[in-house]
C-alpha positions as a Markdown table, in Angstrom:
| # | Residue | x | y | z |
|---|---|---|---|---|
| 1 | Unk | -37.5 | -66.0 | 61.4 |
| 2 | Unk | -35.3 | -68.9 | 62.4 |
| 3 | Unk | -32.0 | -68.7 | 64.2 |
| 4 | Unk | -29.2 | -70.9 | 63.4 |
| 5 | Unk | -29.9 | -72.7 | 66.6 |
| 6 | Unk | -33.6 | -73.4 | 65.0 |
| 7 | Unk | -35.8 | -71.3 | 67.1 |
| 8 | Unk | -38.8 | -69.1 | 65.4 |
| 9 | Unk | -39.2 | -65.0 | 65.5 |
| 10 | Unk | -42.6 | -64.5 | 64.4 |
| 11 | Unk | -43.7 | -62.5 | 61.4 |
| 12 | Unk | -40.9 | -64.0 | 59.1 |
| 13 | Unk | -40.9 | -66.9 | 57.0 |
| 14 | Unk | -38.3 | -70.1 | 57.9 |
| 15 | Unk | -37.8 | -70.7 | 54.6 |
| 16 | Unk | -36.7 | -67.4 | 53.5 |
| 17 | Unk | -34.8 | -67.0 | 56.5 |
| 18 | Unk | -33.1 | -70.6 | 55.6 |
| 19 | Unk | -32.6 | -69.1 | 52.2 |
| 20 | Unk | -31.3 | -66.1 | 52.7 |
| 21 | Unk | -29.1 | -66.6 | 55.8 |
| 22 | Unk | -28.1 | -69.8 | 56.1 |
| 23 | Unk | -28.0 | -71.3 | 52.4 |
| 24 | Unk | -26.8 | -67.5 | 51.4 |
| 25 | Unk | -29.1 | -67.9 | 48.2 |
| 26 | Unk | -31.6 | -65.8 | 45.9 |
| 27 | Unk | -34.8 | -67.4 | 45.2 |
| 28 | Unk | -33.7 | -68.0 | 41.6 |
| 29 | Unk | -30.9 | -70.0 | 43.0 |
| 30 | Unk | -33.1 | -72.0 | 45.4 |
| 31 | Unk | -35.6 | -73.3 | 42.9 |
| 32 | Unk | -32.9 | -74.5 | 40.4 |
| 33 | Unk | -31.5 | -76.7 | 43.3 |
| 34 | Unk | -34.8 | -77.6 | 43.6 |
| 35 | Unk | -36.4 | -78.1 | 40.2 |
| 36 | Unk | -38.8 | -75.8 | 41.0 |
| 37 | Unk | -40.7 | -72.3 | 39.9 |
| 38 | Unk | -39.4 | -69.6 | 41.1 |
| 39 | Unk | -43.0 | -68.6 | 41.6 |
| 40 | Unk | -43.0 | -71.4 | 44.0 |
| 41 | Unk | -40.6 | -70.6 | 46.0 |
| 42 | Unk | -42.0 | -66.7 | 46.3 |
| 43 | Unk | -45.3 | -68.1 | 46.9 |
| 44 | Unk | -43.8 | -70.8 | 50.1 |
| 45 | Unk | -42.2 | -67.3 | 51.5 |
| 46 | Unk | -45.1 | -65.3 | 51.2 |
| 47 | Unk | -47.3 | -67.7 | 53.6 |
| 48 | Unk | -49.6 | -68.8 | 50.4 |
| 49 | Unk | -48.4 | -72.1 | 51.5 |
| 50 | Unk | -46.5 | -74.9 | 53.1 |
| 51 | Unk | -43.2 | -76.2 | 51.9 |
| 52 | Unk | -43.3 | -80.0 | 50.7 |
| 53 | Unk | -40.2 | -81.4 | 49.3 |
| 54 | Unk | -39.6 | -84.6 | 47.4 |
| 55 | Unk | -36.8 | -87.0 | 49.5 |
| 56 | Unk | -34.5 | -85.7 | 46.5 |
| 57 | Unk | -34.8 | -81.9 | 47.1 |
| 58 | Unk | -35.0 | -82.6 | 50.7 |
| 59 | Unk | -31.7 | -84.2 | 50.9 |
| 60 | Unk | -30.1 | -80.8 | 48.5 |
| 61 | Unk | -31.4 | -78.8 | 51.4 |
| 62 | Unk | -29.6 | -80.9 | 53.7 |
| 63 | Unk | -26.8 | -81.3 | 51.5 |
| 64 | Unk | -26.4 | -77.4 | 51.7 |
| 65 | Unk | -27.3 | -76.6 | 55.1 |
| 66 | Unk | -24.8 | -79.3 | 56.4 |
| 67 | Unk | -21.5 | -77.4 | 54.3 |
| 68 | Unk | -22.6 | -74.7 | 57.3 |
| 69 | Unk | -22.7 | -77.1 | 59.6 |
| 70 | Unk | -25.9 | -76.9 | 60.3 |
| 71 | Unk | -28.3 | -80.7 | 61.0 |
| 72 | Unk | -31.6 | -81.5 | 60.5 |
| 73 | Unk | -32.5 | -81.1 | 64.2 |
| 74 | Unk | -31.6 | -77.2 | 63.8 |
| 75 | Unk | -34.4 | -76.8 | 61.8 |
| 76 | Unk | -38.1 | -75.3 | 62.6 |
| 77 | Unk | -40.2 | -78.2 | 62.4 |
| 78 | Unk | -43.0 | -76.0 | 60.7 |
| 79 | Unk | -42.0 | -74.3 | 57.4 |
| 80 | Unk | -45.0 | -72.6 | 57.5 |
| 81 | Unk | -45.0 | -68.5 | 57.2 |
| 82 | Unk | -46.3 | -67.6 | 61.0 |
| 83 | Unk | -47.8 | -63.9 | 59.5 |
């Protein structure tokens, strides 16, 4: 899991931790932002792989996180699921 302040709990993905507590949105809601499955989304959370974004979704991400006040150095630098 990932705190607000960036730090990793392991066992829980950063992505779906970003999702659900930070950004406050369902998987559906993430991958519209994104332009993206759904499926890949579920798949990134699940640990059956790594998150890659495009500069564009990358920067909706931001976008979001930054309304909670939250900056790019708050985040995990691996996105990776640590199961």
């Amino acid at each position: 899991m990932v705190e607000p302040n960036g730090s990793k709990v392991e066992g829980n993905s950063p992505l779906k931790t970003i999702r659900e507590n930070l950004l406050g949105m369902s998987q559906q809601e993430l991958a519209s932002q994104l332009g993206i499955a759904v499926s890949t989304v579920s798949r990134w959370e699940r640990g059956s792989g790594t998150p890659v974004f495009t500069p564009g979704q990358f920067k909706v991400i931001l976008a979001r996180l930054a309304t909670k006040g939250i900056t790019l150095e708050d985040l995990p630098d691996d996105w990776s699921n640590s199961q």
